[in-house]
N, C-alpha and C positions, 0 to 999 in steps of 0.2 A: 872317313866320316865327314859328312857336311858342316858340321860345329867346328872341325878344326882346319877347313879349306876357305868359309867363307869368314869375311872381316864381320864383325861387330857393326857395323853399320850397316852394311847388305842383309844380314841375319835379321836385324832389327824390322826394316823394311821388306822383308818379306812376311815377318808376323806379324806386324801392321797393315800389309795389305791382305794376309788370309784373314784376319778378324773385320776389315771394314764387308768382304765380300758375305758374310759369314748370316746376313738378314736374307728373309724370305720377301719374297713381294705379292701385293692383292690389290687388284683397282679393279672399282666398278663402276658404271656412268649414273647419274641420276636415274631412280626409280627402276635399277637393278641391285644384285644384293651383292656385297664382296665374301669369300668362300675363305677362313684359315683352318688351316690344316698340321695336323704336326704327327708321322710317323710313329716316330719316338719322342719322347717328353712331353712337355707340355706349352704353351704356346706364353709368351712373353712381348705383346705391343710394343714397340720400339716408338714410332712416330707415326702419323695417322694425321689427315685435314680430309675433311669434307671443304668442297671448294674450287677455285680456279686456278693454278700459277701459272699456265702456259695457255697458248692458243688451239693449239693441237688435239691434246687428247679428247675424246668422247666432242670429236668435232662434226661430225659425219653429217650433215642436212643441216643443220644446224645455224640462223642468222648470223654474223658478225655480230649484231647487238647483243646477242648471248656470251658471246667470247670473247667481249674485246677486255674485260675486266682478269684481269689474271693474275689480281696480289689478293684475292678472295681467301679468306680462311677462317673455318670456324675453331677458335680458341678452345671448347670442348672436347675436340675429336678426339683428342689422347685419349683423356681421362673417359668419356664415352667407352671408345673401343678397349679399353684397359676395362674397365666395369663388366663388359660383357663376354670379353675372352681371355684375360688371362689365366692362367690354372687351368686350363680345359684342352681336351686335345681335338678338337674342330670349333667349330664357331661360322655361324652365317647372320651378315646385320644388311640388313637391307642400309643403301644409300638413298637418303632421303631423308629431307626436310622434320618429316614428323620425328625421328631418331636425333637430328642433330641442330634442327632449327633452320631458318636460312640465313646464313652470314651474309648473302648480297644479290637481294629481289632483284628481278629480272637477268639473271644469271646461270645459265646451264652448268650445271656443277657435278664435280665424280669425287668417288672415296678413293684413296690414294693411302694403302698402310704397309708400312714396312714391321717384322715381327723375328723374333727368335724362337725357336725350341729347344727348351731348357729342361736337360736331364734333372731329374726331380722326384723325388717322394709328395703320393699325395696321402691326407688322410680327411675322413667324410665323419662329421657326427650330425645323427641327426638332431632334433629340436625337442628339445627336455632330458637329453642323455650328456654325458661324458665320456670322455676319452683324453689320452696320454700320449705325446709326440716324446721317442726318446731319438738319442744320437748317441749313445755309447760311448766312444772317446773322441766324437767331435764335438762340434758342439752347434746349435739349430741357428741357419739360417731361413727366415719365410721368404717367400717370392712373391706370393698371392695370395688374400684370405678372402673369402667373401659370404655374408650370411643373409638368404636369402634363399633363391631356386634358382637355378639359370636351366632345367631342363624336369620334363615329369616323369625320368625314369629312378631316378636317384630317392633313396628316403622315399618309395612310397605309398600313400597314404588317402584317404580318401578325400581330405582337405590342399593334395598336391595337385591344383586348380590352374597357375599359372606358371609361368618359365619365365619371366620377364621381372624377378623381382632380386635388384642390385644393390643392395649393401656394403662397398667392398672395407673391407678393416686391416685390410694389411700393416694400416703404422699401427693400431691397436695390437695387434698381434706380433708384429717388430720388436714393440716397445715389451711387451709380455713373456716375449718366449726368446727371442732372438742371444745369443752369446750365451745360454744354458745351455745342459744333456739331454734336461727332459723336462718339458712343458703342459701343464692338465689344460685343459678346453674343456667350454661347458658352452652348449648350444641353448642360449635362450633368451630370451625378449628382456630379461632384466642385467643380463649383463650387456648386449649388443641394440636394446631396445627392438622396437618391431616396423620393419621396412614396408611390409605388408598385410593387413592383418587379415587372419581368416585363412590367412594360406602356410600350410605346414613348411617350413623352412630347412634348413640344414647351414652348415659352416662348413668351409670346404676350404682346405689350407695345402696350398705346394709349400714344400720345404727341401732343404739339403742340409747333411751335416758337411761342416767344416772348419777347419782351424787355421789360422794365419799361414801357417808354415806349408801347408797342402797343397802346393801349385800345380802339384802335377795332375789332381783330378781338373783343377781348373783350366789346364793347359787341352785336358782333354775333352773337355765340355766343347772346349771352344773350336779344337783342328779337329779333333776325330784320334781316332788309335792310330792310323795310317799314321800320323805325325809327330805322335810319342814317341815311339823309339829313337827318334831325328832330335829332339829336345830334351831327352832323356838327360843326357850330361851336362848339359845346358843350366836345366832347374837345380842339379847338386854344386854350378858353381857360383851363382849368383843368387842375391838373396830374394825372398818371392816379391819385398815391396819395390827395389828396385827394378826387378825385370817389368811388375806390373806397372809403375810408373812410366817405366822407355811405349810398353805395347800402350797404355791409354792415352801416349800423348799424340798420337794420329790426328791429326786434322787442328791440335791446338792452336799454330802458330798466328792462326788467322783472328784469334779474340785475345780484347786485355784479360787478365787474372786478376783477384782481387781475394785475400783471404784474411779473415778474422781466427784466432781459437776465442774459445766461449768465455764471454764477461768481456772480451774486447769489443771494436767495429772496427767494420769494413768498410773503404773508400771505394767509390765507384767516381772519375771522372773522364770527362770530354773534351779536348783543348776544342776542337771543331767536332760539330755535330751533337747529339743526343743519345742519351744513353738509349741501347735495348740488350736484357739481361737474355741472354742464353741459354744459360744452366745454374743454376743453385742448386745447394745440398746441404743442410744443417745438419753435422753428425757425425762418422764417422767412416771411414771405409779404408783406412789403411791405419797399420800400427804405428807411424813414424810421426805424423804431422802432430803438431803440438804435443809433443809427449815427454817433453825435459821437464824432469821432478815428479812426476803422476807414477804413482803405483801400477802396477799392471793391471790390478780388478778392472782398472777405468781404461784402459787402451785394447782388453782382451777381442771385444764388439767391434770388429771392423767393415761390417754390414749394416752400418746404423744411417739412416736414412730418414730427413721428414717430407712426405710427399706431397706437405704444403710451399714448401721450398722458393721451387719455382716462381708460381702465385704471388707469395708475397712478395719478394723483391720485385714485382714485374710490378707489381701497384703501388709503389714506393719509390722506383727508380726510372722507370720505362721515361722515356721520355724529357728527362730534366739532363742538366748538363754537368750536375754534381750530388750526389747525394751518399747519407752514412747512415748506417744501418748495425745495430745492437748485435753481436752474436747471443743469442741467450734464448733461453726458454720463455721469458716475456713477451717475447716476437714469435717463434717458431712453434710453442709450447715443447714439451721433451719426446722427441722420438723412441731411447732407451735411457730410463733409468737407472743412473750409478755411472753412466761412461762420459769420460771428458772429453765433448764435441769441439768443432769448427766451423765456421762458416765459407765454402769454399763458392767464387764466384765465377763466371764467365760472361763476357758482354760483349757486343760491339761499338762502335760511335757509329753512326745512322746521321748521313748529311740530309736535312728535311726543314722544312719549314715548321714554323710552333705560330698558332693561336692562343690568345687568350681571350675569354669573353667575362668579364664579370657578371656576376649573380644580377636575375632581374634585366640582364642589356640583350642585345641581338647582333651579332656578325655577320661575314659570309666570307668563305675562303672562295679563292677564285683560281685555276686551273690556264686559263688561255684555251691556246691550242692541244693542252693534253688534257688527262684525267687524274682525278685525285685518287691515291692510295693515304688510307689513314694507318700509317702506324702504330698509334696511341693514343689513347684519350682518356682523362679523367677528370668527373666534375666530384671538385669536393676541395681541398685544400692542404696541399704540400708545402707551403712555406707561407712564413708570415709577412712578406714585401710584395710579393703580386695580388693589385688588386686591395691597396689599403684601408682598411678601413676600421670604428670603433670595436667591431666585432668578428675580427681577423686575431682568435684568441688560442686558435690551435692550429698544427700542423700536422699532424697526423690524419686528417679525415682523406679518406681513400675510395672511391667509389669510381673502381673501372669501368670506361666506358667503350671501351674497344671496338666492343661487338656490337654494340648498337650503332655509332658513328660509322663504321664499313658499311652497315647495312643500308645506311642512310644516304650516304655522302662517296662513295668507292663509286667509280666506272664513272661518275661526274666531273663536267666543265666547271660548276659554282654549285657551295651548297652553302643554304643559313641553318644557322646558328645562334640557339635560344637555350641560356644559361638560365634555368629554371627548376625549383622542387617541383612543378606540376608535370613538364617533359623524364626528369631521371628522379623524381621522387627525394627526396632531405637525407643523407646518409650524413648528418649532425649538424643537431637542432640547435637554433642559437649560432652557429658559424655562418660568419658572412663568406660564398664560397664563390668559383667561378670554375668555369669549364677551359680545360686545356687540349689541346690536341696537335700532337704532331705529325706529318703527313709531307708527300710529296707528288708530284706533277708527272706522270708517266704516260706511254702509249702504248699498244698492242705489239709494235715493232719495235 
């Protein structure tokens, strides 16, 4: 047998390299569309930019002035392509501007999405009816919820008018049905409110049953049945959180960790450089982590997920060189009710240059002989020392500006810099605030 030839370390690295290989891929060039696809299951957006990072791709005829800019990315794109395709088993989104914006005028730019297909139950209600998700003796994980229309075949209806209308509610429906048997759904504008109006809708929910101990369907979601039998002995002797820990630590070594359980915080620091947050997840997703004392009701949810996550710590931390951050439902709001969550972080330190410009003044970052890549940016107020003043009275005000400063200032020698509520609008009133942005000096080569 192969379980009992190869070492425990070779074994491990080989089912970390069948899962990292285990995404599909789709790129298309500006003002083409990208095509996903999924056989079997259902389709699961992994990572997705609209944008530039190389010189190369969709280079064809094409000026240097268009490509020389290659840290282009529009912060959207996940959550875009996640809006329009997951739960679905094909998907075509045109690449373009009008779908994702321009993250950096004068820039020829391509979709670029990596994706899974994820063995999966789905179920469809349409818009004033009910329906019942059960799981028998597992118990419901959701993958995708969305209430809306993403097509005119489904539900329909003579009011089924549009295919382009995105609601997605997956933490809604996480937080509802998720670690139960059986979950009711009710499709209607008072519980989900109305995305669209005028246009007959439907709720449209992938799900899987499964329980903590189940590894083996997860082992086979992941290799195929070719690879079960090979694992087989494997999953009865180790237990499912450790083995799942060794497979998802693939690629970790390369970011600090940073973990809170819920009612603590989290440190996030930089000896050199500036924080940029990688991954967050408020919730839970294995049985072990913080669970000394906790009754099992609250560790049973090990699917628990808030998909504001990310986001927030990104507009809290991005960028500073230290920063703490609340595990709790005050920050995150609650993903699943009744389960005792954590804060689990990923980041890296990011060697770059930091601006600041106080409220009302004017800068200019200056590049030399390269071009500016903006990091991060945000105007509003992170701590009460930069930029003193009598009305420097909170630190909390958070107004990412990411995507507007690339837009602005990316592929540039020198850009200014005008810390104003009439350029990025007052995101709190009465705060004396100032624009930060971190950023570095790069070339094409």
């Amino acid at each position: 047998m192969l379980v009992q030839k190869l070492n425990w370390i070779t074994l491990l690295l080989f089912l970390c390299h069948n899962g990292a290989e285990a995404n599909k891929k789709a790129m298309a060039c500006e003002g083409e569309s990208v095509h996903l696809k999924c056989d079997v299951g259902f389709i699961k957006v992994v990572k997705a930019n609209y944008g530039r990072t190389d010189c190369a791709t969709c280079a064809s005829g094409k000026p240097a002035s268009q490509l020389s800019n290659h840290q282009c990315s529009s912060e959207a794109s996940l959550s875009i392509m996640s809006a329009r395709c997951d739960g679905r088993e094909c998907c075509t989104v045109p690449a373009g501007n009008s779908v994702f914006s321009d993250p950096c005028f004068g820039t020829y730019k391509y979709l670029d999405v990596s994706y899974d297909c994820i063995p999966a139950k789905r179920s469809v209600t349409c818009e004033n009816s009910e329906s019942v998700i059960n799981c028998g003796k597992g118990v419901i994980h959701v993958h995708h919820a969305n209430y809306g229309r993403r097509d005119l075949v489904t539900c329909p209806h003579e009011f089924a008018t549009r295919s382009d209308c995105y609601s997605p509610q997956t933490s809604s429906l996480r937080s509802r049905c998720d670690g139960k048997k059986s979950c009711q759904l009710s499709a209607s504008n008072s519980v989900f409110s109305d995305p669209c109006v005028g246009v007959f809708k439907y709720l449209e929910v992938t799900y899987s049953c499964e329980t903590c101990a189940h590894c083996v369907d997860y082992f086979q979601l992941l290799f195929g049945l070719s690879f079960f039998s090979t694992i087989n002995m494997l999953v009865e002797e180790i237990t499912c959180i450790t083995l799942l820990l060794f497979l998802c630590h693939n690629g970790a070594e390369a970011n600090k960790k940073a973990m809170a359980c819920e009612g603590e915080s989290v440190h996030l620091k930089c000896d050199v450089g500036f924080i940029k947050v990688v991954k967050a997840n408020y919730g839970r997703t294995d049985c072990a982590t913080c669970a000394s004392g906790k009754p099992a009701s609250q560790l049973s949810n090990h699917q628990c997920s808030s998909e504001a996550s990310l986001s927030i710590m990104s507009a809290r931390c991005d960028g500073r060189e230290c920063c703490t951050v609340p595990a709790g439902n005050s920050v995150f709001s609650d993903p699943c009710f009744g389960t005792y969550k954590y804060l689990d972080v990923s980041y890296d330190c990011n060697p770059a240059k930091r601006s600041v410009t106080c409220e009302n003044s004017e800068s200019v970052i200056n590049c030399g002989k390269g071009v500016i890549h903006v990091h991060h940016a945000n105007y509003g107020r992170r701590d009460l020392v930069t930029c003193p003043h009598e009305f420097a009275t909170r630190a909390d005000c958070y107004s990412p500006q990411t995507s507007s400063l690339r837009s602005r200032c990316d592929g540039k020698k020198s850009c200014q810099l005008s810390a104003s509520n009439s350029v990025f609008s007052d995101p709190c009133v009465g705060v004396f605030k100032y624009l930060e942005v971190t950023y570095s000096c790069e070339t094409c080569d």
